[in-house]
C-alpha positions in Angstrom: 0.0 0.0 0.0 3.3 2.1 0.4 4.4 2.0 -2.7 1.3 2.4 -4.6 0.5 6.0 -2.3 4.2 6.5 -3.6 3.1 6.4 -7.3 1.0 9.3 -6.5 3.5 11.0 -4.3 1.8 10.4 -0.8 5.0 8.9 1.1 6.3 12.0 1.5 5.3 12.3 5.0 4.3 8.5 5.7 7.5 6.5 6.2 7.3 4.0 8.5 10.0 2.8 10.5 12.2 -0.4 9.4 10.7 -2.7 12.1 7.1 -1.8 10.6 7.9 -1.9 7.5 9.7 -5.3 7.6 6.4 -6.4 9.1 4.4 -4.9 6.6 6.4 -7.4 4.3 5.5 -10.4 6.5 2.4 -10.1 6.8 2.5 -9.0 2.9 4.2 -12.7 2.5 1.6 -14.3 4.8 -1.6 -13.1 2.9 -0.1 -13.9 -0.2 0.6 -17.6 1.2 -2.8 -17.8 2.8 -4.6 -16.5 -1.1 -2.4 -19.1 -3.4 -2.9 -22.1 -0.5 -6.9 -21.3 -0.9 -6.6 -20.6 -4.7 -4.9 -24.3 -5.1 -6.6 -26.2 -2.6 -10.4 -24.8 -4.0 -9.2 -25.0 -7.9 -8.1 -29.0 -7.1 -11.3 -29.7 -5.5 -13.5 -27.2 -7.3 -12.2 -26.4 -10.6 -9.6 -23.8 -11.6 -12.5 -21.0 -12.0 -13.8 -21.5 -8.4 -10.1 -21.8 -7.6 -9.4 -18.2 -8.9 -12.7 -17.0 -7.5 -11.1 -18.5 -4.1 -8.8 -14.7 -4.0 -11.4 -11.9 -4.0 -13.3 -13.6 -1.5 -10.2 -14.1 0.8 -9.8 -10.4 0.7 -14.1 -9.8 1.2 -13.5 -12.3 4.2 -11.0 -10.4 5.7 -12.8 -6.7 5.1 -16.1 -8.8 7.4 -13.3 -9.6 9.8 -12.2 -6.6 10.4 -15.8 -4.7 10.8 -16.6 -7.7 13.1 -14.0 -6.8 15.2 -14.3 -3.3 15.2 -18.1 -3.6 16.6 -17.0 -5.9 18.9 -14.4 -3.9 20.4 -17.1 -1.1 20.2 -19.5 -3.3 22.0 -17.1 -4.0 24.6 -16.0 -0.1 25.4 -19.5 0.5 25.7 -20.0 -2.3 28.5 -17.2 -0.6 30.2 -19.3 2.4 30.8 -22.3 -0.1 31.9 -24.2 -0.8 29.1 -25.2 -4.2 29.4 -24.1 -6.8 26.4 -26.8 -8.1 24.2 -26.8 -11.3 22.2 -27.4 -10.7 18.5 -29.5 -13.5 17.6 -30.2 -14.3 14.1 -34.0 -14.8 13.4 -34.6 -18.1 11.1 -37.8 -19.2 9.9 -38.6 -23.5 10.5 -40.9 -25.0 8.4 -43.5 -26.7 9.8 -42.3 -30.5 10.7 -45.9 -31.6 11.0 -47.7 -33.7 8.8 -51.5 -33.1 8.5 -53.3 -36.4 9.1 
């Protein structure tokens, strides 16, 4: 993400330090890992267009994760102050199991 605000001349002012930087990379490295192990894997069991489809929703997955998380922590500050926690239960319709005789 560096480097592409450094086509348009953003990293003027943004430099991170080495350590965070060389994390940056890491994690870089892991995500990329974690995309072409979920790519392969789906493609061999799926086909190579579910396979490639496996990426974007890597990314979608981890953009949900990280809104999750950020209500959650939300959720919790809040209790701090005394709001109580609710449960957010998700409403499903049954169908009717019985049988008319």
């Amino acid at each position: 993400m560096l480097q592409i605000g450094g086509l348009f001349g953003l990293d003027s002012h943004l430099r991170p330090s080495r350590a965070v930087e060389t994390l940056l990379w890491i994690n870089f490295a892991f995500m990329t890992w974690r995309m072409a192990t979920r790519a392969i894997f789906a493609g061999m069991s799926y086909g190579w267009a579910f396979g490639l489809g496996a990426i974007p929703r890597t990314i979608i997955a981890n953009i949900i994760a990280m809104m999750a998380a950020r209500r959650a922590m939300f959720l919790y500050l809040q209790s701090l102050t005394g709001k109580p926690l609710a449960w957010d239960k998700t409403q499903h319709r049954f169908p009717d199991l019985e049988v008319p005789a």
